[in-house]
N, C-alpha and C positions, 0 to 999 in steps of 0.2 A: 504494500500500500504506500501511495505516494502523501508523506504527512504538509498538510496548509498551516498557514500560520498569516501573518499579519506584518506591517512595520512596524518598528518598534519595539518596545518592553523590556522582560528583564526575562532572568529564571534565579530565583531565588531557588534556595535550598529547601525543596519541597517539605522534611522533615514527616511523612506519612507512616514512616517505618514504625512509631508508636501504635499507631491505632488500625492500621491496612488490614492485617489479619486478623483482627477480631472482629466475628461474625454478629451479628444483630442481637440485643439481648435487650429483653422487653424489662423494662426499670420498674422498682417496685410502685404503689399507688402513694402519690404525694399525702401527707395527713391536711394540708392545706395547699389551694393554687389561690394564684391573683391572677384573673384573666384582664388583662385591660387593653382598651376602649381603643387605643390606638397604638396600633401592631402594623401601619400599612400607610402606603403611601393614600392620603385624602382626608375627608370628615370623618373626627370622631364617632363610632357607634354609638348610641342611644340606649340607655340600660330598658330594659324590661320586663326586668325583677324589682324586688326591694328587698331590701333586710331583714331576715325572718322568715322569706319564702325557702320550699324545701323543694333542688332541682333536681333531675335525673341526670347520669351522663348522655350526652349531644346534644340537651334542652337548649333552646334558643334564650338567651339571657341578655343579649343585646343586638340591637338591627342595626341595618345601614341607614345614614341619617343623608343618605343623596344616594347621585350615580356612581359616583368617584369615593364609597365608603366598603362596609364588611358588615357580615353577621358574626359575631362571637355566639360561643355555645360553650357550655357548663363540660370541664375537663373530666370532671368527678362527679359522682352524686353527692350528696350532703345537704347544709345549709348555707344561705350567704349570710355571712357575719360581714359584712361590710361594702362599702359604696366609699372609695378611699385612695388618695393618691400613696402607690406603693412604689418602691424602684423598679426601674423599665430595665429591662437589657441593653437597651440603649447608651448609657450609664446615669440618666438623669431619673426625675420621678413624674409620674404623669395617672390619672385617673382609672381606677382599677376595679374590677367586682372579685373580691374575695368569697370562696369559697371553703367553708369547714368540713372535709368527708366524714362520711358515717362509716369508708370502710366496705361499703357491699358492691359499690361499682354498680347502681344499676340503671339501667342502658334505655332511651327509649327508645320506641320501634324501629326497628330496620326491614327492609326488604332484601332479595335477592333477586334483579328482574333480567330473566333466562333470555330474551332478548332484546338488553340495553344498548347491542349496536343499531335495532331498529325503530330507536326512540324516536322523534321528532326533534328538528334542531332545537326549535322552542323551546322542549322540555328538559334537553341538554343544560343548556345556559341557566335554565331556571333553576335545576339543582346545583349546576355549579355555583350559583349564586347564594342558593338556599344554606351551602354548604360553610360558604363564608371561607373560601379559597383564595388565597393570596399568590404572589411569588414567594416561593422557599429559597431563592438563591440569595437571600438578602435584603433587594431592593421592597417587598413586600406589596407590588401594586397589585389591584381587586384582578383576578383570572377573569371574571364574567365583563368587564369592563375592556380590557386586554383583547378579547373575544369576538367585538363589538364592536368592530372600526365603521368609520361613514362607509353610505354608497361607491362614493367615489376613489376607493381607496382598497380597491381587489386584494385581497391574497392569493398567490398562487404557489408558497413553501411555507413550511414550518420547519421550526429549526428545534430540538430537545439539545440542552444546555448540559451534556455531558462532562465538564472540562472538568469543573473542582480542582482549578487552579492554586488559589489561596493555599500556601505553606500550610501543613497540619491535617488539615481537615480530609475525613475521609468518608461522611454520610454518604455522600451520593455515590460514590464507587461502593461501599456494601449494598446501597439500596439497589443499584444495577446488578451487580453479583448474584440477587438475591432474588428480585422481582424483575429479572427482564421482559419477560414474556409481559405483565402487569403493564410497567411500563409504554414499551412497545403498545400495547392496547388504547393505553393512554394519549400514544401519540396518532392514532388513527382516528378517536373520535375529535379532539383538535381541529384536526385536518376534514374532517367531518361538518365539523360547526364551521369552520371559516373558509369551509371549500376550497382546502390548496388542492393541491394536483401532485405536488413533492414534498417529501420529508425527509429530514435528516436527521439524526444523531450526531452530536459531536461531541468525541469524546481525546483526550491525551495520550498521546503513546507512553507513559509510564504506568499504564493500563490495560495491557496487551491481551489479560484475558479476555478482559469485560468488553476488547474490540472485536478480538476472536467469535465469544460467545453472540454478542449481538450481530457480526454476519453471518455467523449459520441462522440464524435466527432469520433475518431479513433476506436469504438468501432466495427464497421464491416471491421476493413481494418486490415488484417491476418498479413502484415508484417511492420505494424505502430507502434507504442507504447510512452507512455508518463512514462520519470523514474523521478519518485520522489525522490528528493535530500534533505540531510541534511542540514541545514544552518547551513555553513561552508566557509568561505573565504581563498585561490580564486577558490571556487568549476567552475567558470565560464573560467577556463585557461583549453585551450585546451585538455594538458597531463591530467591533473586531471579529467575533465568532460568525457574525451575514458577511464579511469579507472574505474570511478562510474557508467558509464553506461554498461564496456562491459567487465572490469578487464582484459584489455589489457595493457603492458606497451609500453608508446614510448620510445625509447632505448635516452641516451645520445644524444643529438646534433643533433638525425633524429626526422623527421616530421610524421604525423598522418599518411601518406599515406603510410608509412612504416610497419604498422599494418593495413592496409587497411583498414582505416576509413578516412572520410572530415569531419570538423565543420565548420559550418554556422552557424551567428549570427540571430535569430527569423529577424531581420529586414533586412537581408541582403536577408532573404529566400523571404518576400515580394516584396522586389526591384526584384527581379532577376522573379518575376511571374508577376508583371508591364510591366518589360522591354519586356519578351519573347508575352504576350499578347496584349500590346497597341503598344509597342517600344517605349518605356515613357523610356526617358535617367532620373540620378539620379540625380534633381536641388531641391530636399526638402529629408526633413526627420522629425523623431520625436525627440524631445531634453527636457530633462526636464530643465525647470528654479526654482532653489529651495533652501532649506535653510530659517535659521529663519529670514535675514535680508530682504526678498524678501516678499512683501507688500503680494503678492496672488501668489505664488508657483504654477505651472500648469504645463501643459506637451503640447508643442505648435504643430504645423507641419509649420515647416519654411522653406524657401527658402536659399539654399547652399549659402554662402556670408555676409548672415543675421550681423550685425552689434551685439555683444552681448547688446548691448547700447540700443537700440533698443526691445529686447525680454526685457528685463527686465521693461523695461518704459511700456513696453504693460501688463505688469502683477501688474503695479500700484506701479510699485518703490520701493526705501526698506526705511522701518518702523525704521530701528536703521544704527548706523555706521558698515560700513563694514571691517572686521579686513583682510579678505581674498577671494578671488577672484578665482577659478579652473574649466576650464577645464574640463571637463570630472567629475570622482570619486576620493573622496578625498586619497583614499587610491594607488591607482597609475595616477591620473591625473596630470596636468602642471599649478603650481601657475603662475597668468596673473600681469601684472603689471596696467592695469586697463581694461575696457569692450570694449577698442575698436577696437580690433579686431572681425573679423566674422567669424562665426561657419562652421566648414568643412565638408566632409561626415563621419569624425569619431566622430563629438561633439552627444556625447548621452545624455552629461547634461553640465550646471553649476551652480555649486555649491558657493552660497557668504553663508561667515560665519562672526560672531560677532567676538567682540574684542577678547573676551576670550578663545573660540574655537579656535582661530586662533594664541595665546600663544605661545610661544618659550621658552622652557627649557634648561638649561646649559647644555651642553654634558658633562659628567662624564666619571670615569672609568671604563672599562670592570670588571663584578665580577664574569665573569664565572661560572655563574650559566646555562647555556645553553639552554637557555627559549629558544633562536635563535634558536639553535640548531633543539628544540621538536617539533617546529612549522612550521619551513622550509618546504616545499610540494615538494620542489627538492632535499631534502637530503643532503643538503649541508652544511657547516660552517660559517655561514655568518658572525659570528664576527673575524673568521681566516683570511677572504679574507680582511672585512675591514680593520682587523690589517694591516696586508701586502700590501697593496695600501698606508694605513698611510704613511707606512714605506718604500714606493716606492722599495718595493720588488714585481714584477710583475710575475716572475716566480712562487712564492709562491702562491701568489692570484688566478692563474689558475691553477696551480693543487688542489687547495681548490675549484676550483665550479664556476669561476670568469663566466667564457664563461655560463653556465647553468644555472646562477640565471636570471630569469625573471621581479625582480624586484617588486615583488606583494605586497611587505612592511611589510608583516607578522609578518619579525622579529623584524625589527624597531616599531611596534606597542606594544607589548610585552616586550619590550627591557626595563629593571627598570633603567639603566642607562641612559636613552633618548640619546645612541648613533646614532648618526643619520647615521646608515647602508645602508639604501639604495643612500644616497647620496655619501657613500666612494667609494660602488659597483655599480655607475653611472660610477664616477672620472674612476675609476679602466677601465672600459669598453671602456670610451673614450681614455687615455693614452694605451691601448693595439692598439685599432685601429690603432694610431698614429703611436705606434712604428713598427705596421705589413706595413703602408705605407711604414713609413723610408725604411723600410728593402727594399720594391720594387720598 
């Protein structure tokens, strides 16, 4: 196989070797979760419980409050003791519905409909909405939204987001290991609802079973295929993986669906074949817990609310001091200020790391050597923009790329001056925000 790849990037030191072979192992039932309200790119949900009501697990506990929102549903059965802002995975705190379990897990209805590939697309979208499915690769936008482009804006590919780029992390390679066939399924009804005509797979050559295994797999399906990717960071960002796969460009500031392609995270494709066959709403996922301070690194299937505190004690605790705490991938995830918050529908992993891993170097000065520059994957100037936020020149910073950098860390990994650029080109993004409010 001939491996695609993109300009640009890096390869960090995957570090996967912790958690790659440990197989899937269902966590035990959290004694409390905190589901909150906003887990996803849009408008917060709308509770539709109160304090004191007693829910079942996948009860509806809060809806979407527009187009561009989610339904949450009840991780556990129990009580909710609370309507409360609790910490977010994110690493900030934000509005949450807590739940107390009783312990019995119990579930309401499910189906199994024998044939859900010849549902109606209507009815597709409606559970997946019903579902309250997001992106699991992170970014967490609504699937049923995603789903849904204008008229004039055809699909004719879908692309499953095989890369699982990000150092560490290793959910989505056991989730494929594991449910390919599942998935696979998931990416035909996709293709189903938004009428592509081609699918892809993309997944990383440092993968080679789960490449192996999904061509036999796709091996009789004429308009399937699995693209083999170079390991290359952030081959797993949307722009870059529709170029490696189909050498299409997304234009500046427009979306996939403007080149007539969707990406789906491998695990988003499974939830979304859950939701349309059982009408299983989204209260678990896979999350790796990993790193060298963490006693027995695994890759769990846990319950949305999950306590980090909790995953980690179930994998035997960590063996040394912990210098750092993230979120997600070390390379664009959110430093935690300790485990106690619980995991969202975007937590794919976290990552604790030792003292020394977790280091802080002086910032120095720019030597304009343009290493930023080479490795950018949006063609941008990232140490122009930094400069110019430094220097609280805002107009400068965006005509430099401010709006277009996605943040992937490339340059700040690269960087000999340990400038820490992606946090100038955070600053920069929230003070433009601000001043576009002021303005309105």
């Amino acid at each position: 196989m001939r491996l695609q790849t993109f300009p640009g990037g890096v390869h960090p030191h995957d570090e996967k070797h912790f958690s790659a072979s440990a197989p899937i192992t269902k966590a035990p039932l959290p004694a409390k979760v905190a589901i909150h309200l906003s887990q996803h790119i849009g408008s917060p949900s709308t509770p539709v419980v109160s304090v004191g009501d007693e829910v079942l697990t996948g009860q509806l506990i809060a809806e979407a409050s527009g187009f561009v929102s989610l339904n949450q549903h009840a991780s556990i059965s129990g009580k909710v003791t609370a309507i409360d802002r609790f910490p977010h995975p994110c690493g900030t705190s934000s509005l949450a519905i807590q739940i107390t379990g009783d312990g019995q897990d119990k579930w309401v209805e499910l189906v199994d409909e024998p044939n859900f590939m010849d549902l109606p697309v209507s009815e597709m979208k409606n559970r997946i909405a019903a579902a309250g499915i997001c992106g699991m690769g992170g970014a967490g936008f609504p699937t049923f939204v995603k789903l849904s482009p204008p008229e004039d804006k055809p699909i004719d590919t879908v692309i499953l987001n095989g890369v699982e780029c990000e150092p560490f992390l290793t959910s989505d390679y056991r989730l494929m290991k594991e449910k390919a066939k599942d998935i696979i399924t998931g990416l035909k009804l996709i293709m189903k609802i938004v009428n592509a005509r081609k699918g892809y797979i993309g997944i990383e050559a440092n993968k080679p079973d789960v490449i192996k295994e999904m061509e036999k797999l796709l091996s009789s399906e004429a308009n399937l295929d699995v693209v083999g990717l170079k390991l290359r960071y952030p081959q797993g960002a949307e722009k870059q993986l529709i170029y490696a796969a189909t050498k299409r460009k997304v234009p500046a500031g427009g979306l996939p669906m403007a080149v007539g392609v969707v990406v789906q995270n491998v695990g988003t494709a499974f939830a979304v074949y859950e939701a349309i066959r059982y009408k299983k709403p989204l209260i678990e996922r896979i999350i790796s817990i990993t790193g060298s301070p963490v006693a027995k690194p695994q890759n769990l299937l846990a319950r949305i609310g999950t306590p980090f505190a909790e995953l980690v004690e179930f994998c035997g605790g960590t063996k040394e001091r912990v210098g750092k705490i993230i979120s997600g991938g070390p390379m664009m995830g959110f430093a935690l200020p300790s485990l106690d918050a619980g995991m969202g529908k975007g937590s794919s992993g976290l990552v604790l790391m030792n003292e020394k891993q977790a280091r802080l170097n002086e910032e120095g000065n720019c030597l304009r050597c343009a290493r930023c520059v080479d490795v950018c994957p949006m063609n941008l100037l990232p140490s122009m923009i930094a400069a110019a936020v430094k220097y609280k020149n805002l107009d400068m910073a965006v005509q430099a790329g401010l709006n277009d950098c996605m943040k992937c860390g490339s340059c700040a990994y690269v960087c000999p001056a340990q400038i820490k650029l992606v946090q100038w080109i955070d600053t920069g993004k929230i003070r433009y925000a601000e001043a576009q409010r002021a303005k309105k």
